[in-house]
Every structure is written in structure tokens, then in C-alpha cells.
PABA-176340 format. One record per residue: y, z, x of N, C-alpha, C in turn. Coordinates in steps of 0.1 Angstrom, whole numbers, plus 5000, padded with zeros to 4 digits. Example, Ala and Ser with C-alpha at 12.3 -4.5 7.8 and 13.67 -1.06 7.14 Angstrom:
<nodes>
494350785132495550785123496750785132497850715128498950715137500050795129
</nodes>
This chain:
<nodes>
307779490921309079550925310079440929310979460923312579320926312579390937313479250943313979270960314579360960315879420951316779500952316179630955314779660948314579790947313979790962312979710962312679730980314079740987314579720985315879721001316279860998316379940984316680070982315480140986314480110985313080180993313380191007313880111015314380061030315380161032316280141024318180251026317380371025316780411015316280581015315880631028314880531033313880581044314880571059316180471061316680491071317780611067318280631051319080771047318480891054317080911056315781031058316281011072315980941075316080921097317481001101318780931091319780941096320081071093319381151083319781291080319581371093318081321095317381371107318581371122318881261123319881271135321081331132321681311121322781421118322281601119321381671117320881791120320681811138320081741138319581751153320981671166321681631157323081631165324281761166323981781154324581931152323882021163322782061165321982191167322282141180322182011186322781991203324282061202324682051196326782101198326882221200325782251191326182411185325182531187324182511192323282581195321882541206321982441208321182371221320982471236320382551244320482591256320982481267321882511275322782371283321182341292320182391294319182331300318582221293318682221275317982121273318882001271319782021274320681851276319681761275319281701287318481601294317081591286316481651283315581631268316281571254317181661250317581621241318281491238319381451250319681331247318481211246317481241256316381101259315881091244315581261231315281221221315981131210317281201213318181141200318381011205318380971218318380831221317680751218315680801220315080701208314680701197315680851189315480821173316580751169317980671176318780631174318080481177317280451188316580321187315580301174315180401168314280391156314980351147315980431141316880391134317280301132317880201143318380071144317180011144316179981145315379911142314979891129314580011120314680011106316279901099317179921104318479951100318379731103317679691109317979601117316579451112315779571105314579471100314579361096313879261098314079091095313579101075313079161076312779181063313379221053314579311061315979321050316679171050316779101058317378951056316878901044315678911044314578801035314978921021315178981018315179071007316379061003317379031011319079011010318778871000318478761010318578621001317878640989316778720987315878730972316778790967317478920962317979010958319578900951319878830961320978710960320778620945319378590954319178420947318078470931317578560931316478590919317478660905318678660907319378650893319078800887318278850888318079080885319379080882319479140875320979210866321279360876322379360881322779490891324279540883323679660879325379690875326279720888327279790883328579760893328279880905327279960906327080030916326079980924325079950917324079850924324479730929325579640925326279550929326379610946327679740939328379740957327779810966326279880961325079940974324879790982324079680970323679600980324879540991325779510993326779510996326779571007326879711006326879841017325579841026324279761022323179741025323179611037324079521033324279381040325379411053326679491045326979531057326479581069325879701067325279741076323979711080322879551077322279471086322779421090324279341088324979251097325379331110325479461108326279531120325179551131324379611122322779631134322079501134321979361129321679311141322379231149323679251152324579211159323979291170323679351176323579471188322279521189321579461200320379451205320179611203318879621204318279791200318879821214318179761226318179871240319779871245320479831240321979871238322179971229322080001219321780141211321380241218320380191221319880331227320380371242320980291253321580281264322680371257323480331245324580391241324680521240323580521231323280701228323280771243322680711246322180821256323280841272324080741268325080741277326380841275326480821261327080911251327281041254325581091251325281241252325581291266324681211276325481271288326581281292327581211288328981171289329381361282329681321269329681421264329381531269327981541272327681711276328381761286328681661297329281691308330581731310331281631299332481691292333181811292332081911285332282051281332182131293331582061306331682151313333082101325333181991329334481901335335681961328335781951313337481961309337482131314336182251313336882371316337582381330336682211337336882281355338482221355338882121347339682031349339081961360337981861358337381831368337081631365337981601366338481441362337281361376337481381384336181311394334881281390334681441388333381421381332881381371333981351356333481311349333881141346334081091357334980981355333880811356332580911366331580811366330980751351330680861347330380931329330780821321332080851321333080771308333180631317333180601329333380441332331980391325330780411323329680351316329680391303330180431297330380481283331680401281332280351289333480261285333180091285331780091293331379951293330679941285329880041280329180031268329979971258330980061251331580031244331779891240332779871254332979681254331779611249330779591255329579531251329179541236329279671228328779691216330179621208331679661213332379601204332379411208331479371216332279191219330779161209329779211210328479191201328779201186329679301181329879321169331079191166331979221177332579101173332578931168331478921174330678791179330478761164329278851155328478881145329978851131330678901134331878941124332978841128333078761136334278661134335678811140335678881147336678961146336778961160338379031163338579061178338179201179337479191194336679291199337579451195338479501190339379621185339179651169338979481162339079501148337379521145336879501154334979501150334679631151335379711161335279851160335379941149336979891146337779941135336879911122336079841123335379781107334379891110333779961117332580041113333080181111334480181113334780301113335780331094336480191086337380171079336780061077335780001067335779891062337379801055337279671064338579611063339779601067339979771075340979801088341079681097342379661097342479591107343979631118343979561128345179611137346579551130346179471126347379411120347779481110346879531100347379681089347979781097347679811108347579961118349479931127349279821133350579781139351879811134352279731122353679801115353479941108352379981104352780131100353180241113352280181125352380291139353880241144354580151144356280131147356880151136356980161127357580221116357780361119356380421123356580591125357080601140356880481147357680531155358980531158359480441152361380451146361480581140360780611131360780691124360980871127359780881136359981031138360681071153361081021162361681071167363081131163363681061156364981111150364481191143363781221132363281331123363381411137361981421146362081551151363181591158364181561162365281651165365881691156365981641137366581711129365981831126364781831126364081971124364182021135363782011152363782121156365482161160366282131153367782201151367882251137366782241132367282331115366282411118364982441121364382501118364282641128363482751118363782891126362882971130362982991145362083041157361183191146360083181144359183301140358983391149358683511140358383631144357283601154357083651166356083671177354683741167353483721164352083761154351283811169351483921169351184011183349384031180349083991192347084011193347084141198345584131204344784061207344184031187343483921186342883891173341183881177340683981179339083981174338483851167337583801179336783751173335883751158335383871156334683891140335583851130336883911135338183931124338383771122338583711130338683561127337983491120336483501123335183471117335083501100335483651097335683681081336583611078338383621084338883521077338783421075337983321083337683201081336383171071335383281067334683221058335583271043336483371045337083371033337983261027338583171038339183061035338182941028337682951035336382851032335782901016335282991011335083010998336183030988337383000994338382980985338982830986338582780991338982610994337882540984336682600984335382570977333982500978333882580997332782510998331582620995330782510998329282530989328482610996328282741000327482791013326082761007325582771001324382710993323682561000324982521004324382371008325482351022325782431032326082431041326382581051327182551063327382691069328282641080328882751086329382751097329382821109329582751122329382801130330382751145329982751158331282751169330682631176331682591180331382421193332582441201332482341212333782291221334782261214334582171203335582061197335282111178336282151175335682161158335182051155334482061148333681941136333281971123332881871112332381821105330781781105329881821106328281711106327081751091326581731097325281751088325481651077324681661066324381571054324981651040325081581030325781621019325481771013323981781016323081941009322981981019323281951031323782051044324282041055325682081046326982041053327182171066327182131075327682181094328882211093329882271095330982251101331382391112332082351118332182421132333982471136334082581144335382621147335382651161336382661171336482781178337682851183337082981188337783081190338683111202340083191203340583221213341383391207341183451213341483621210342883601212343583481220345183551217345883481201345283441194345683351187344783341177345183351162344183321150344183211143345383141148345983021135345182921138344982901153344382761156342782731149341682871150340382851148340982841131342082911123342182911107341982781100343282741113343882621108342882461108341882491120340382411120339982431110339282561105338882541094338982501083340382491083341082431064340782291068341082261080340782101078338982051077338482151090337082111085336282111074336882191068336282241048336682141047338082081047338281961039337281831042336881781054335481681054334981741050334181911050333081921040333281911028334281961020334481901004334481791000334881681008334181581005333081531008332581551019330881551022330181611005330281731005329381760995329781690978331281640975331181590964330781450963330181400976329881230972328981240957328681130956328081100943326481150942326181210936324881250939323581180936323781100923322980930918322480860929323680900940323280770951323080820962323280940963322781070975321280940990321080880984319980810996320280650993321280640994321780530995323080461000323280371007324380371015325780371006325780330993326980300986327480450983326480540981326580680983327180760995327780721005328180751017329680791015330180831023331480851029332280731029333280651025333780561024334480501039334680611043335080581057335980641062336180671082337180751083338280801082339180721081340380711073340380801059339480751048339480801040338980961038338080991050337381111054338181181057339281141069340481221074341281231064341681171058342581231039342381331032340981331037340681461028340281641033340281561044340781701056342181741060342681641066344081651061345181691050344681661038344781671021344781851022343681911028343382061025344482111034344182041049344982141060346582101054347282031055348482011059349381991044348381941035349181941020348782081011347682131016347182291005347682401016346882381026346782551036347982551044348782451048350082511054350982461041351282471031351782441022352582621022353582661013354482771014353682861000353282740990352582850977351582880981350182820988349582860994349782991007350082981016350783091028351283231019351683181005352083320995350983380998349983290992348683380989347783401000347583351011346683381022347083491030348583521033349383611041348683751036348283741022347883901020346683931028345783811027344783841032344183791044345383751051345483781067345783901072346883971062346984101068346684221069345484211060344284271056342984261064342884121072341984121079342084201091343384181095344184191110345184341113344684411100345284511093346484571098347284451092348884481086349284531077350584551075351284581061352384491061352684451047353684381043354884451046355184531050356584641049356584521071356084501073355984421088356684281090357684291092358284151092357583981095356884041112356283981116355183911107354484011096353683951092353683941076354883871070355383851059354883731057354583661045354383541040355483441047356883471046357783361050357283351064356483471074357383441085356183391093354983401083353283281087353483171084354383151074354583001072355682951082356582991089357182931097356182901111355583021111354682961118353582861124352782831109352082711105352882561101354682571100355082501097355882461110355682511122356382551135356482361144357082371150357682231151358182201165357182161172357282151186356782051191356982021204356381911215355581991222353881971221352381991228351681921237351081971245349981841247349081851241348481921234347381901226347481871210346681801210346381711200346281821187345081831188344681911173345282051172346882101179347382261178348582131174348482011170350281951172350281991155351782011154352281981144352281851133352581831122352081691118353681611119354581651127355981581126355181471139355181581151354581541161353081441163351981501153350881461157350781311157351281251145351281091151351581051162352381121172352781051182351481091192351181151192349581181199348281061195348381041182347180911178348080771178349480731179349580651189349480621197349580751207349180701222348080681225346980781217345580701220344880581216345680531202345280411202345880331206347380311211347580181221346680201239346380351241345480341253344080331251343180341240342080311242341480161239342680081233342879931230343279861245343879911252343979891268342579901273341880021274340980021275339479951274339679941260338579811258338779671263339979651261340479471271340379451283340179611291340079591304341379601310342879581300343879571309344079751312343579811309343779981316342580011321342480051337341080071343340680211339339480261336339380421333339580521349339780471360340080501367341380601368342480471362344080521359344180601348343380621343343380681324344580801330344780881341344981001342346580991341347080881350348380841352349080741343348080661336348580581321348980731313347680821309348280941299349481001300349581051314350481101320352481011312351980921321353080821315353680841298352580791295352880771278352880931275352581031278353381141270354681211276354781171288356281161287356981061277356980991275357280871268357480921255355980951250356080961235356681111231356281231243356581341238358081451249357681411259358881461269357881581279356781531275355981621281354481591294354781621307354081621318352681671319351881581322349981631326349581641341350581571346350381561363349681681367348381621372347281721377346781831365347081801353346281861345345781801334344781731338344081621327342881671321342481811323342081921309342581891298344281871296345281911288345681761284344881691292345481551291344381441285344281361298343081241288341881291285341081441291340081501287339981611276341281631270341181761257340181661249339881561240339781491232338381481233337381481228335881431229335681321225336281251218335981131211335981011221336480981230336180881240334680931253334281021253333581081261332081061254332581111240331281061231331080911228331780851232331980681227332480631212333680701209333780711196335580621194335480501200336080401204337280311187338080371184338680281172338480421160338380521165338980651155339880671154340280681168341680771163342680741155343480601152344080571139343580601130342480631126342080701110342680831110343180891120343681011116345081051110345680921116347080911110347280861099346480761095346180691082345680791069344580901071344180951067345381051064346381061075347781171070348681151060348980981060349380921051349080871040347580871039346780881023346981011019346781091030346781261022347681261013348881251020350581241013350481230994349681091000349680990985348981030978347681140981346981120972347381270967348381340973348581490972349681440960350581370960351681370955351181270941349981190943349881150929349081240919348181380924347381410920348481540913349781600920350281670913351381600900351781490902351981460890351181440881350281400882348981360870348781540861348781630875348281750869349481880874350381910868351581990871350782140874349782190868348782210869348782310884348482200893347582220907348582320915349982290916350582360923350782520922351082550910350682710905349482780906348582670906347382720908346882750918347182650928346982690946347882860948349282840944349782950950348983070945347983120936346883180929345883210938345583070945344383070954343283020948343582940936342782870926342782730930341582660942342182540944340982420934340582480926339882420910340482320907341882300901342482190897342582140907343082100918343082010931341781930932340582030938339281980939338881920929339082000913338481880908339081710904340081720903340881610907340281490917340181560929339581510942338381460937337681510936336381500926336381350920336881380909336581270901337481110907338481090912339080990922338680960930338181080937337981010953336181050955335881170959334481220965333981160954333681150945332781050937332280930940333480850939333880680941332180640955332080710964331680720975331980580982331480450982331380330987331380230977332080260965332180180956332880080958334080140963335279980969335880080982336379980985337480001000338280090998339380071007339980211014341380151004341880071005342879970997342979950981341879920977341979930964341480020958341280130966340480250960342080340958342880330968344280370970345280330958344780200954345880120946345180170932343980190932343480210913343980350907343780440924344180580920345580590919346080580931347780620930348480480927348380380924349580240922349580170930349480200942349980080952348680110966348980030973347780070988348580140993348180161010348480291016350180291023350680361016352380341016352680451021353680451036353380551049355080621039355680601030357080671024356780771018355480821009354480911008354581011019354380961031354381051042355681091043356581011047357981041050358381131040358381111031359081191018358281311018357581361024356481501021357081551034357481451053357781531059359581581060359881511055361981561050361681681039360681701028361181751021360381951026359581921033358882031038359782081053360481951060360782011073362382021071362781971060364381971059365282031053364482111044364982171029365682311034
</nodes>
């Protein structure tokens, strides 16, 4: 057996582990009894040390230099697995195992605690939590850094965006910040207050509509499902794809509008490459590029106007309306979903707005990691910056504030800019895929999102880990990731 094939013997068997923790991370979120917390994390904490030990083996080194130096002919996908293979031993053994597993398990409790603190609005108690899950952090990013030649923010950024760096992230996040503030006062002076969409909205009734979204977006129930958490999500593995919503009876758009985006990570979850299905080159390219394609569904297909043509019918059918109802006219759901305000929450913001939300968390969770913002102050730093960025006050309500968000609580340190990035690939990749195919947009308003997906398909969910986030941007649409894409999608949707 050539070296190359053993290292793909290696990738498969830690692909099998990682499946395993992806299921069994799911089933804690989403169905776990809150008693077995404290079991469950000590597990996933040392199947996460197992993992990284496989992931970390001295014997993938020695198989790296053979696979190098022994001349085996690799075509161009086996080229960039091994690649995706070296990556990720350089990353695990930068970072001792019993840091891994310290991590995990700091994580989970962090986390679980979470879910019950943000209901109390209970900032005290969960503040011990996230101050050790904040030192973790540091530790795992100055270790990665060490290993990678990078500063402790861009080491992060590499596990999350192969190649991201802050210096890419910097001028695009001040650009949008010149940028949208003036936009948003042109819109919210042109645009027109909607009809009041009077509840209560039944839980079941949400539930139907949302799997009916979901089989018209085009996911695979065959090879996935859905179900409710604190925080929507994305998990599971490609043949079984997780994703998650939840519910509030006065209001249906928000659990809807989760969904269009969480279909969208599962549509790409389930079209990666299937050749390479246990192999890392076969993976997800990265978050950024993950968030493009959730984004891509929510905010370029499902709040789009030819789209909202065709869903309105069958909102008001779930929720049993009639069209002869003003309130619940196609125009006057789309004003709604296209509705244009200053929030404190993140995932109900608007997309004029929402950048200025993954701004603020990434210039505060980069404070954070340097040590120059103590997690102590987190409450009164937030506070600050969304007055600042939004005109809007948390004082004494940091439910609403540094604790809506899971991603710091779980240790998930150097995300949040993929979400904005991912907004502005969407743009690009929406706007190159309808000129390629004139096609797509008549088709959506149909409820035919076939041409779209398969598009998607063959460009992007295929490609899996073939190349980067940059030139994968430049071979499809012309150029890398160009935030005028964005701008030009939000004047011509919020200004027209």
C-alpha cells in the first residue's frame, strides 16, 4: 500500500469518529434530558480526545514525508486531499490532546448552562463559565498560532476559512461601515410600514410549513430531518443531515425564516462530493463559504419578491387565510420579510442591519482574545457598541445582549465574520448564477428551485475542498470576494 493510500485509511477512520461526534452532538442540543448534561459532556469530551489523537498521530507525519518524497502519481483531487490531510495534522498537533479535551468539556458546560442563564437573564452566573472558556480559547488560539506563524485572531480564522485573514476582513468591515449607515436611513424613509399578520400561530401549523419549505428548497428527508433547539442549527453528516428551528406562537416568520437558511447549510451539506464522502478534501470548504449558502437560500431565494409570490399562497393556507385579506397578500409578506429596522437581535436582524451586528462581535471578541476586553465588562462593552452601531440600549438586559448568541459560550471564537462574508459571496454567487442561467429566476417564482440548486451543485457543493474560498470565487464568478455584489443587491431590493 503507497503512503497516500494509508493516510486515506487514517482520514476515513477519523471521518467515522467525527461522524460519530457530529450525531451525538446533535442528540445533546436536541433531545438529551437536562439531567444528562454532566455525562454527556465528560463523553464527548473524551471522544474529542480520541479524535485528536488519531487526527494528531506521529505516523501521519512519517506518511506525509513518504506520500511527498516517493513520486506516486496523485491526480488533482488526491493532490488537494493530501493537502487537507497535512492541514489538519499541522492544526492537531499544534494543541496538546488534554487541551482538547479541557476544551470540549468546558465548552459543553459553558453551553448547557447557557440555555438556562440567557432565559433567567442571569449574566453572574454564567460569567464564571465563559471566563474559562475564554481562557481556553486564548491558549488553543496562541498554540495554533505558534504552529502556523500567525497572530493569535488569524490562527483562529484559518480553522474556520482556510486563508482568511484580518487583513482581508478589515477593509471590507469599514467599507460596510461607511457604507450602511447612510443606506439605512434611505430605506427606512422609503420603505412601507406592513400590515400587522395577527396570531396566535400554532405551533404544528409552523412545523408543516416549515417542512413544506424545506421540500421545496430541496432537501433530502431520506438523508436527513428536522427538529427544535435553543439556537437554530445545521449538524449531522452529509447522509444525515440535522437541522433544527424554533418556535414562538406570536410570530411565524422567525422559526420560517430559520429554516430557509438552515436548508441552505443542509443543501450544501448533502451535495458535497460524494467520491470523497470520507475524506477530508470532501468536506465543507469552510464557514464563510457554508454561510453563502445559507444565506444564498434565505436572503437571495426565500425573502426574494418572486419567491414570497409563491410561498404567500401557501402560508395562507397553512394559517388559513384568504387572499381577498390584505394583511395576508403576497406584497404585504414581503414587506414584511423585507422589513427594515434597528434590533438587538442578531439572527431576527434584517440583512441592511445585520452586518452591523457581526461587526460588533468581531471587533469584541478580538478584544477578547488579547485580553484588552475583560469578560467581566463583556456586558457594558456590548452595551456601548450597540448604541454605537445600532442606536439601541441593553442596560440590564444581556439575555438580549452579549448572551442571545451561543457561539462564544460554545467556544466558537473567529465565526462570526463568516457570516458577513458568506452574505457577500451569497450576493455574488446569486447574481453570477442568474446570468449564466436566465432560467432560475422564473423558476423560483414557480417554486422550482432546480435550476438554482443545480447550478449550486455543480460550482460550489461539489468543488468540496478542492481549492480555497478565493479562487474558488474567482474561477466561478471572475473575480474574488467583491462586497459591490452586496451593495448592488441591497439598493436594488431596498430602494426600487
Amino acid at each position: 500500500m503507497s503512503a497516500y493510500a494509508e493516510l486515506e485509511a487514517k482520514a476515513r477512520e477519523i471521518t467515522r469518529l467525527q461522524e460519530i461526534q457530529a450525531i451525538t452532538g446533535w442528540d445533546e442540543a436536541c433531545m438529551m434530558p437536562p439531567g444528562g448534561g454532566p455525562s454527556r459532556s465528560y463523553a464527548l469530551a473524551t471522544l474529542s480526545g480520541v479524535i485528536h489523537e488519531r487526527e494528531s498521530d506521529p505516523e501521519i507525519g512519517e506518511l506525509l514525508n513518504k506520500a511527498r518524497s516517493d513520486g506516486a502519481p496523485l491526480d488533482a483531487w488526491q493532490s488537494a486531499n493530501l493537502i487537507s490531510i497535512e492541514k489538519a495534522f499541522v492544526e492537531a498537533t499544534a494543541v496538546p490532546t488534554d487541551l482538547v479535551r479541557a476544551k470540549r468539556l468546558a465548552t459543553l458546560q459553558c453551553e448547557q448552562a447557557w440555555r438556562q442563564a440567557r432565559a433567567e437573564n442571569d449574566w453572574p452566573g454564567i460569567l464564571p463559565l465563559l471566563t474559562e472558556v475564554v481562557n481556553l480559547a486564548r491558549q488553543e488560539a496562541d498554540a495554533l498560532a505558534d504552529a502556523m506563524s500567525l497572530a493569535r485572531y488569524d490562527a483562529l480564522l484559518e480553522t474556520y476559512e482556510p486563508d482568511l485573514r484580518c487583513a482581508d476582513i478589515e477593509p471590507i468591515f469599514e467599507d460596510l461601515k461607511s457604507f450602511l449607515p447612510e443606506l439605512l436611513d434611505r430605506v427606512l424613509a422609503h420603505q412601507q410600514a406592513p400590515l400587522i399578520l395577527e396570531g396566535p400561530f400554532p405551533i404544528e401549523s409552523q412545523r408543516r410549513l416549515c417542512e413544506e419549505m424545506m421540500r421545496v428548497l430541496g432537501f433530502d428527508f431520506d438523508r436527513g430531518r428536522f427538529d427544535v433547539s435553543h439556537h437554530p442549527f445545521c449538524g449531522g453528516v452529509p447522509d444525515d443531515t440535522r437541522i433544527t428551528t424554533r418556535y414562538v406562537e406570536t410570530s411565524f416568520l422567525e422559526s420560517l425564516m430559520a429554516i430557509c437558511h438552515e436548508t441552505g447549510h443542509a443543501l450544501y451539506q448533502q451535495g458535497l462530493p460524494v467520491d470523497w464522502r470520507e475524506q477530508p478534501v470532501g468536506a465543507a470548504l469552510g464557514a464563510a463559504i457554508h454561510e453563502s449558502q445559507s444565506l444564498l437560500m434565505e436572503l437571495q431565494v426565500c425573502r426574494s419578491r418572486e419567491f414570497i409570490e409563491f410561498i404567500a399562497r401557501k402560508i395562507r393556507a397553512q394559517f388559513g387565510h384568504g387572499e381577498a385579506d390584505a394583511a395576508w397578500s403576497s406584497d404585504n409578506v414581503y414587506r414584511h420579510v423585507t422589513r427594515v429596522e434597528c434590533g438587538l437581535i442578531r439572527v431576527d436582524a434584517d440583512e441592511v442591519t445585520y452586518p452591523l451586528h457581526v461587526i460588533l462581535r468581531f471587533e469584541m471578541e478580538r478584544e477578547l482574545l488579547d485580553g484588552s476586553l475583560k469578560v467581566a465588562d463583556l456586558p457594558q462593552a456590548w452595551n456601548t457598541a450597540m448604541q454605537s452601531y445600532l442606536g439601541l440600549s441593553t442596560e440590564g438586559d444581556d439575555a438580549n445582549g452579549c448572551m442571545q448568541d451561543v457561539h462564544w459560550y460554545a467556544g466558537l471564537f473567529g465565526y462570526f465574520p463568516t457570516y458577513t462574508l458568506g452574505a457577500l459571496a451569497a450576493a455574488q454567487w446569486s447574481a453570477t448564477a442568474k446570468k449564466a442561467n436566465p432560467e432560475i429566476v422564473p423558476a423560483i417564482s414557480r417554486g422550482d428551485l432546480q435550476p438554482l440548486l443545480g447550478w449550486l451543485r455543480n460550482h460550489v457543493h461539489s468543488q468540496g475542498r478542492r481549492i480555497n474560498m478565493q479562487p474558488l470565487l474567482e474561477e466561478v464568478t471572475g473575480s474574488q470576494l467583491d462586497v459591490n455584489f452586496f451593495k448592488r443587491h441591497l439598493q436594488a431590493r431596498y430602494l426600487s
